[in-house]
N, C-alpha and C positions, 0 to 999 in steps of 0.2 A: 113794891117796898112796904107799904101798909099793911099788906098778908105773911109778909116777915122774911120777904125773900132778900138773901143778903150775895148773892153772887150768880154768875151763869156758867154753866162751860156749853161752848156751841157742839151741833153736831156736824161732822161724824165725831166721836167721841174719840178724843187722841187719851191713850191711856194715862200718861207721866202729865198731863193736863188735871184729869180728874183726881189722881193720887194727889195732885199739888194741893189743890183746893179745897181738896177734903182733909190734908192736914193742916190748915190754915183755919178751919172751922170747927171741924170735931173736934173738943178737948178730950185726954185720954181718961177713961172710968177706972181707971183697975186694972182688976186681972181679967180679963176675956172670959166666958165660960166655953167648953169646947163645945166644936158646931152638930147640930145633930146628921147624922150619917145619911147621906143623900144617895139615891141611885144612881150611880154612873150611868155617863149614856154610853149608849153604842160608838164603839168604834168605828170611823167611816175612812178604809184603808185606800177609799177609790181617789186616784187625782182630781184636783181641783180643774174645772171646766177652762179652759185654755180657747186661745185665739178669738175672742170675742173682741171687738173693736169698742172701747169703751169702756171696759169692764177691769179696773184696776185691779185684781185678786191681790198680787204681792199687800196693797197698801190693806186694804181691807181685812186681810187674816191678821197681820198684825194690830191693828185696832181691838181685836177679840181674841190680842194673847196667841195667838197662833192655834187656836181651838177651832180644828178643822170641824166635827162635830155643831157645833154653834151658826161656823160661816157657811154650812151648808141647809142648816134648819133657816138661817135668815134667808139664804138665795131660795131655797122652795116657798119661805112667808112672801118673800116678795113677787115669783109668779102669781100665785094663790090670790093676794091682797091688791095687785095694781094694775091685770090685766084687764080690767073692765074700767078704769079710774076717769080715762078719760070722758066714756060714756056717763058715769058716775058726777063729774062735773058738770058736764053738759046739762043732764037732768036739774043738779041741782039748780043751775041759773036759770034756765027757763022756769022755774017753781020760783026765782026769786031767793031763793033759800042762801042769800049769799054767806055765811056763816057754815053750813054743811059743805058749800065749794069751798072756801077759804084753807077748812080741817082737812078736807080731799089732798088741796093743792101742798099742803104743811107737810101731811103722811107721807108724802109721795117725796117731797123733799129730804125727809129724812132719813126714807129708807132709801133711798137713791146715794145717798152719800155714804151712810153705814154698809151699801157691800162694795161700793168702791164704784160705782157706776159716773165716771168721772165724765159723761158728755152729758149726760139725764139730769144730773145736777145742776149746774147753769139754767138750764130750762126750766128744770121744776122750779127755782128759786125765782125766776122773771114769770112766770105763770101764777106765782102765787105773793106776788107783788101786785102785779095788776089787776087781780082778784081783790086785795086788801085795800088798795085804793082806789076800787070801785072805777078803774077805768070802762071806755066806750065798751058796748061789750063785742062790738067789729075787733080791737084790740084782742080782748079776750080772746077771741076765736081765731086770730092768727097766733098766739101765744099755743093753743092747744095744737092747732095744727103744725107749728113745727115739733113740738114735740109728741106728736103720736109717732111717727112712723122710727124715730130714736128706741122710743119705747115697746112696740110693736117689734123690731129686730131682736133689740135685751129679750124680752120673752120669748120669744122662737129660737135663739139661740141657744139660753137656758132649760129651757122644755125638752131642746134634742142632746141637751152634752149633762145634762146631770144625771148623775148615777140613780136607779130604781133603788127607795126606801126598800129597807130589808121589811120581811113579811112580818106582821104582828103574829105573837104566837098566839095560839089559840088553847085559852085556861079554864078549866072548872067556872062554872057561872052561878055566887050562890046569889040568891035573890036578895035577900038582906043587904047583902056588902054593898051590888049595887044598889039598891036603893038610896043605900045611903052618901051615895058617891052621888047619883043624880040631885037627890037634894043638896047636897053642900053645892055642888055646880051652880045649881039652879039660884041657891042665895046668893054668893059670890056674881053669878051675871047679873043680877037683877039690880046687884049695887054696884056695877062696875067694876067690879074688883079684879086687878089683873094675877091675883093668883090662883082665879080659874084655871090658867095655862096649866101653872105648875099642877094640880090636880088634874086637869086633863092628860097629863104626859105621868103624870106617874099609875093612871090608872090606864094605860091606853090599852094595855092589853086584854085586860077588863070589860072594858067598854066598845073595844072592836070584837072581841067574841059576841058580846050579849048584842049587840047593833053591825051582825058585818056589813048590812045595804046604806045605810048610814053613817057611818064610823067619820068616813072621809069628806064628809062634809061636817058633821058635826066639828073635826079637827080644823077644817078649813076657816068656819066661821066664828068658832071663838080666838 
Protein backbone atom coordinates (compact mmCIF):
# COMPACT_ATOMS: atom_id res chain seq x y z
CA UNK A 1 0.00 0.00 0.00
CA UNK A 2 2.98 2.43 0.87
CA UNK A 3 4.43 1.79 -2.86
CA UNK A 4 0.93 2.91 -4.05
CA UNK A 5 -0.53 -0.29 -4.83
CA UNK A 6 -4.29 0.27 -4.83
CA UNK A 7 -5.81 -3.07 -6.00
CA UNK A 8 -4.83 -6.88 -7.04
CA UNK A 9 -6.31 -9.10 -9.67
CA UNK A 10 -5.00 -12.77 -8.90
CA UNK A 11 -3.69 -15.12 -11.32
CA UNK A 12 -4.78 -16.88 -13.90
CA UNK A 13 -5.94 -13.61 -15.16
CA UNK A 14 -9.72 -13.93 -15.81
CA UNK A 15 -10.13 -11.23 -18.61
CA UNK A 16 -13.81 -9.31 -17.61
CA UNK A 17 -11.78 -9.23 -14.02
CA UNK A 18 -8.91 -7.15 -15.35
CA UNK A 19 -11.03 -4.93 -17.79
CA UNK A 20 -13.28 -4.35 -14.49
CA UNK A 21 -10.50 -2.98 -12.44
CA UNK A 22 -8.70 -1.13 -14.76
CA UNK A 23 -11.87 0.75 -15.49
CA UNK A 24 -12.24 1.53 -11.84
CA UNK A 25 -8.77 3.09 -11.85
CA UNK A 26 -7.55 4.40 -14.99
CA UNK A 27 -9.34 7.67 -15.52
CA UNK A 28 -10.10 8.48 -19.24
CA UNK A 29 -7.05 11.15 -20.87
CA UNK A 30 -8.68 12.02 -24.10
CA UNK A 31 -8.44 10.95 -27.30
CA UNK A 32 -6.13 7.91 -27.60
CA UNK A 33 -3.35 8.43 -30.00
CA UNK A 34 -3.49 5.46 -32.60
CA UNK A 35 -1.16 2.47 -31.62
CA UNK A 36 1.95 1.95 -33.65
CA UNK A 37 1.84 -1.05 -36.16
CA UNK A 38 3.05 -4.24 -34.59
CA UNK A 39 4.00 -7.34 -36.44
CA UNK A 40 1.67 -9.92 -36.42
CA UNK A 41 2.57 -13.09 -35.34
CA UNK A 42 2.31 -16.17 -37.18
CA UNK A 43 -0.58 -18.11 -37.55
CA UNK A 44 -0.48 -21.40 -35.73
CA UNK A 45 -3.48 -23.41 -37.71
CA UNK A 46 -2.32 -26.67 -35.84
CA UNK A 47 -4.90 -28.09 -33.04
CA UNK A 48 -4.37 -27.35 -29.69
CA UNK A 49 -2.66 -30.37 -27.72
CA UNK A 50 -5.60 -32.70 -26.55
CA UNK A 51 -6.06 -35.54 -24.10
CA UNK A 52 -3.69 -34.56 -21.57
CA UNK A 53 -5.11 -35.23 -18.10
CA UNK A 54 -4.88 -31.95 -16.33
CA UNK A 55 -4.39 -29.62 -18.78
CA UNK A 56 -7.61 -27.33 -19.11
CA UNK A 57 -7.08 -25.94 -22.71
CA UNK A 58 -10.85 -24.75 -23.17
CA UNK A 59 -10.28 -22.52 -19.97
CA UNK A 60 -6.89 -21.28 -20.65
CA UNK A 61 -7.47 -20.14 -24.42
CA UNK A 62 -10.04 -18.24 -23.24
CA UNK A 63 -8.11 -16.30 -20.61
CA UNK A 64 -5.76 -15.13 -23.69
CA UNK A 65 -8.80 -14.07 -25.84
CA UNK A 66 -8.84 -17.12 -27.78
CA UNK A 67 -5.21 -16.20 -29.17
CA UNK A 68 -4.12 -19.62 -30.18
CA UNK A 69 -0.69 -18.02 -31.15
CA UNK A 70 0.01 -16.70 -27.51
CA UNK A 71 -1.58 -20.02 -25.81
CA UNK A 72 0.92 -21.91 -27.70
CA UNK A 73 4.16 -19.55 -27.19
CA UNK A 74 2.98 -19.70 -23.16
CA UNK A 75 2.73 -23.80 -23.31
CA UNK A 76 6.48 -23.95 -25.22
CA UNK A 77 7.57 -20.86 -22.18
CA UNK A 78 6.38 -23.30 -19.79
CA UNK A 79 8.36 -26.61 -21.07
CA UNK A 80 11.43 -24.27 -21.59
CA UNK A 81 11.08 -22.39 -18.04
CA UNK A 82 9.77 -25.27 -15.52
CA UNK A 83 11.26 -28.41 -16.60
CA UNK A 84 14.34 -28.37 -14.37
CA UNK A 85 12.21 -26.11 -11.56
CA UNK A 86 12.06 -28.66 -9.23
CA UNK A 87 15.91 -29.34 -9.33
CA UNK A 88 16.06 -25.50 -9.28
CA UNK A 89 14.35 -25.40 -5.75
CA UNK A 90 15.94 -28.04 -4.41
CA UNK A 91 19.36 -26.34 -5.11
CA UNK A 92 17.98 -23.26 -3.94
CA UNK A 93 17.32 -24.71 -0.15
CA UNK A 94 20.27 -26.42 0.20
CA UNK A 95 22.09 -22.99 -0.48
CA UNK A 96 19.70 -21.72 2.08
CA UNK A 97 18.72 -19.13 -0.58
CA UNK A 98 15.02 -19.38 0.60
CA UNK A 99 13.99 -16.18 -1.25
CA UNK A 100 15.31 -17.64 -4.87
CA UNK A 101 13.00 -21.02 -3.78
CA UNK A 102 10.12 -19.03 -2.66
CA UNK A 103 10.28 -16.86 -6.60
CA UNK A 104 10.78 -20.61 -8.21
CA UNK A 105 7.82 -22.00 -6.18
CA UNK A 106 5.57 -18.30 -7.22
CA UNK A 107 6.66 -18.78 -11.19
CA UNK A 108 5.61 -22.07 -11.24
CA UNK A 109 2.38 -21.27 -9.73
CA UNK A 110 1.49 -18.87 -11.99
CA UNK A 111 2.36 -20.34 -15.09
CA UNK A 112 0.61 -23.42 -13.93
CA UNK A 113 -2.49 -21.62 -13.84
CA UNK A 114 -2.09 -19.27 -16.91
CA UNK A 115 -2.20 -22.49 -19.38
CA UNK A 116 -4.80 -24.07 -17.44
CA UNK A 117 -2.72 -26.85 -15.90
CA UNK A 118 -5.50 -27.46 -13.34
CA UNK A 119 -3.84 -30.49 -11.13
CA UNK A 120 -0.12 -28.47 -10.95
CA UNK A 121 -1.79 -25.67 -9.48
CA UNK A 122 -3.07 -26.81 -6.09
CA UNK A 123 0.46 -28.22 -5.78
CA UNK A 124 2.44 -25.38 -6.82
CA UNK A 125 0.31 -23.06 -4.55
CA UNK A 126 1.01 -25.72 -1.15
CA UNK A 127 4.64 -26.00 -2.21
CA UNK A 128 5.04 -22.50 -2.33
CA UNK A 129 3.33 -21.82 1.04
CA UNK A 130 5.50 -24.06 2.78
CA UNK A 131 8.44 -22.44 1.22
CA UNK A 132 7.05 -19.00 2.51
CA UNK A 133 6.45 -20.13 5.87
CA UNK A 134 9.60 -21.63 6.22
CA UNK A 135 8.15 -24.94 7.11
CA UNK A 136 10.44 -28.30 8.28
CA UNK A 137 12.10 -28.74 5.35
CA UNK A 138 11.14 -32.90 5.58
CA UNK A 139 7.67 -30.95 4.66
CA UNK A 140 9.22 -29.18 2.01
CA UNK A 141 10.49 -32.29 0.26
CA UNK A 142 7.23 -34.12 0.35
CA UNK A 143 5.46 -31.04 -0.99
CA UNK A 144 8.14 -31.22 -4.07
CA UNK A 145 7.87 -34.89 -4.32
CA UNK A 146 4.21 -34.96 -5.01
CA UNK A 147 4.47 -32.62 -7.26
CA UNK A 148 7.38 -33.71 -9.49
CA UNK A 149 5.97 -36.64 -11.15
CA UNK A 150 2.42 -34.13 -12.02
CA UNK A 151 4.91 -32.09 -13.55
CA UNK A 152 7.13 -34.56 -15.15
CA UNK A 153 4.00 -36.14 -17.23
CA UNK A 154 2.64 -32.08 -18.09
CA UNK A 155 6.13 -31.88 -19.92
CA UNK A 156 6.35 -35.18 -21.65
CA UNK A 157 3.03 -34.85 -22.68
CA UNK A 158 3.54 -31.36 -24.01
CA UNK A 159 7.06 -32.06 -25.67
CA UNK A 160 5.23 -35.11 -27.69
CA UNK A 161 1.79 -33.21 -28.76
CA UNK A 162 2.87 -29.71 -29.73
CA UNK A 163 3.31 -28.74 -33.01
CA UNK A 164 7.20 -28.06 -34.35
CA UNK A 165 7.78 -24.02 -34.38
CA UNK A 166 7.76 -23.15 -38.04
CA UNK A 167 11.57 -22.44 -39.20
CA UNK A 168 13.03 -19.00 -38.66
CA UNK A 169 13.64 -17.48 -42.06
CA UNK A 170 17.01 -17.00 -42.78
CA UNK A 171 17.64 -12.77 -43.84
CA UNK A 172 20.61 -10.76 -44.98
CA UNK A 173 22.91 -10.25 -41.76
CA UNK A 174 24.08 -6.56 -41.78
CA UNK A 175 26.41 -6.04 -38.98
CA UNK A 176 25.41 -2.77 -37.85
CA UNK A 177 21.63 -3.47 -37.33
CA UNK A 178 22.69 -6.25 -35.25
CA UNK A 179 24.87 -4.67 -33.45
CA UNK A 180 22.55 -2.60 -32.53
CA UNK A 181 19.82 -5.08 -31.63
CA UNK A 182 22.50 -6.82 -29.23
CA UNK A 183 23.25 -3.71 -27.50
CA UNK A 184 19.73 -2.62 -26.81
CA UNK A 185 19.17 -6.45 -25.65
CA UNK A 186 22.03 -6.35 -23.57
CA UNK A 187 20.74 -2.78 -21.83
CA UNK A 188 17.26 -3.87 -21.41
CA UNK A 189 18.69 -7.48 -19.58
CA UNK A 190 21.04 -5.90 -17.63
CA UNK A 191 17.98 -3.73 -16.17
CA UNK A 192 15.55 -6.29 -16.07
CA UNK A 193 13.52 -5.11 -18.41
CA UNK A 194 10.85 -7.30 -19.77
CA UNK A 195 10.82 -5.67 -23.06
CA UNK A 196 13.80 -7.57 -24.08
CA UNK A 197 11.22 -10.29 -25.22
CA UNK A 198 9.46 -8.03 -27.36
CA UNK A 199 12.87 -7.10 -29.16
CA UNK A 200 13.90 -10.53 -28.97
CA UNK A 201 10.84 -11.73 -31.12
CA UNK A 202 10.60 -9.01 -33.37
CA UNK A 203 14.14 -9.46 -34.34
CA UNK A 204 14.20 -13.20 -34.31
CA UNK A 205 14.86 -13.61 -37.49
CA UNK A 206 17.80 -11.55 -37.36
CA UNK A 207 19.21 -13.05 -34.68
CA UNK A 208 18.60 -16.78 -35.52
CA UNK A 209 20.50 -16.17 -38.92
CA UNK A 210 23.51 -14.20 -37.35
CA UNK A 211 23.59 -16.98 -34.08
CA UNK A 212 21.93 -20.34 -35.82
CA UNK A 213 24.08 -22.59 -32.79
CA UNK A 214 22.70 -20.33 -30.40
CA UNK A 215 19.41 -18.71 -31.34
CA UNK A 216 17.54 -21.32 -29.32
CA UNK A 217 18.92 -20.93 -26.18
CA UNK A 218 19.54 -17.40 -26.32
CA UNK A 219 15.23 -17.52 -26.99
CA UNK A 220 15.08 -19.85 -24.28
CA UNK A 221 16.77 -17.88 -21.65
CA UNK A 222 15.46 -14.56 -21.90
Amino acid sequence: MAAGMNDHVAKPIEPEDLWRVLLKWIKPRGSIPAAAELKPHAAEDAPLPSGIAGLDTANALRRVLGKKPLYFSMLRKFVAGQKSVVDEIRAALAGMAWDTAERLAHTLKGVSGNIGAVTLLPLAEKLELAITERRPRQEIEARLDELKAPLEYLIAQLEQKLPEQAARKSVAVDPKELMAVCDRLGLLLAANDARAVAVLEANADLLSTAFPDRYRKIDDDI
